[in-house]
N, C-alpha and C positions, 0 to 999 in steps of 0.2 A: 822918779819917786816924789813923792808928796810934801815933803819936808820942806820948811823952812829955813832948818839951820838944825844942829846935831854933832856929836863926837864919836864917831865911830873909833873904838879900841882894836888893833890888830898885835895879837901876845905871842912871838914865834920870835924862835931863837936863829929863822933864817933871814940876816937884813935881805939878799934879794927877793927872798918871798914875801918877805915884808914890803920892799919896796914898788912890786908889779902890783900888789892890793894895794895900796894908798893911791898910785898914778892912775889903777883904772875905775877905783871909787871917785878920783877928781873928775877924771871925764865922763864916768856915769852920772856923777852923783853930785853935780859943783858946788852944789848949795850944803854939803855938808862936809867936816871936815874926821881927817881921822890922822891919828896918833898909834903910833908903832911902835913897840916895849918889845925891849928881848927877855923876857922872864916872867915869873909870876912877882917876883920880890918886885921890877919895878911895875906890873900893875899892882899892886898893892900901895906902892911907895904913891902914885899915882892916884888911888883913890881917897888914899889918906893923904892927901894932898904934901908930901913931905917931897923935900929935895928938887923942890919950885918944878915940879911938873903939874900941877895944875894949880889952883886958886879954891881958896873957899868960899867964893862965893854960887862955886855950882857950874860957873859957866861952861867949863869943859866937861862936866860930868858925863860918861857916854851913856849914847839910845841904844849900843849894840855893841857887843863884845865877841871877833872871832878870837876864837882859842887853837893855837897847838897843842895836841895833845900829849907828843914824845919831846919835850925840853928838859934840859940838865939840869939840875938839883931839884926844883921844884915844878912837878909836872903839870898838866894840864888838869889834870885831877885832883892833884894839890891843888889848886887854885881853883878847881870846881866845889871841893869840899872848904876851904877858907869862905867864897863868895857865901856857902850854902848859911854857915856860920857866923855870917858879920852883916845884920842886917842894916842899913835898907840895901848892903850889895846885890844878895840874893833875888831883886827883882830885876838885875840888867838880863837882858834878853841876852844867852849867849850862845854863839854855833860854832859847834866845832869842828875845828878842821884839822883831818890830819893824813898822813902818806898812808896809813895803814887804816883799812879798811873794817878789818875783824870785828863782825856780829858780836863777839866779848866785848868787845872794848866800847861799841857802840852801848852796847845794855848798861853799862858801869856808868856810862859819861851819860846818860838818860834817868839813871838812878840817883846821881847828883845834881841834877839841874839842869841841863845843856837841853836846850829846846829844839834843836835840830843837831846832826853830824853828818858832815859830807865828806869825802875824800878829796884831799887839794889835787886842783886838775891838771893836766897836764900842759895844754897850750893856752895860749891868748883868750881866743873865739869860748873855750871851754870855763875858763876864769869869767870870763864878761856873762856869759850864759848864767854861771853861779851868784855872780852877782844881782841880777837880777832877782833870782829868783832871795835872795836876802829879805827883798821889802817887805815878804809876808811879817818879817820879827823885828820891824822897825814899828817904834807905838805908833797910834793912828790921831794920839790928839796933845800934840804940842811935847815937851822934851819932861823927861823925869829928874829932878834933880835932888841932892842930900836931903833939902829940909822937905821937899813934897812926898820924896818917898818915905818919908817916916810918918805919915798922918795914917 
């Protein structure tokens, strides 16, 4: 990938789902880092920088947000329709990923924001494959952060 540096967001209520996308973004991706939230509450807490998970002054802000889209209290579509609502959120690039596949659920999470939806893969080789194919919704010039995306 082309990046310099970046925060890639991964929102799933499963830690080891969580934890095979952050280890194989490190070795795809070394030069950029990412951050794994089990909920939408703490990406939100996250954005709004409360509860010291990020800083205000931007640095963590992410270039890419995957989404789950079946989580406990607040779902992936919660957190598609909050993002859509609280801007500058609404311009993180977000793809969603989730076990279920369903043409509905795809159109819903398309009608909210989510700029791609893939079903989470099954093995290693299939995960790295998807990854890659991420870079298309990584921005192409330098990192967006709070005070840039408000101009």
């Amino acid at each position: 990938m082309k990046f310099e540096s970046g925060t890639i967001l991964i929102v799933d209520d499963d830690p080891d789902y969580a934890r095979l996308a952050q280890l194989l973004l490190a070795r795809i991706c070394p030069q950029l880092s990412s951050v794994a939230l089990r909920s939408g509450r703490e990406l939100i807490s996250y954005l709004e920088c409360q509860g010291g998970l990020s800083d205000a002054t931007g640095s963590s802000y992410p270039i890419l947000l995957l989404l789950d889209l079946m989580m406990p209290g607040m779902s992936g579509f919660d957190v598609l329709q909050w993002l859509r609502d609280h801007p500058p959120y609404h311009r993180i690039p977000v793809v969603v990923l989730t076990a279920c596949g369903e043409i509905e659920l795809a159109k819903r999470a398309y009608g909210l924001g989510a700029r791609s939806f893939l079903t989470k893969p099954l093995g290693v080789k299939d995960f790295e494959n998807m990854i890659h194919e991420l870079e298309q919704w990584l921005p192409s010039e330098g990192v967006t952060t709070p005070q840039s995306a408000r101009v």
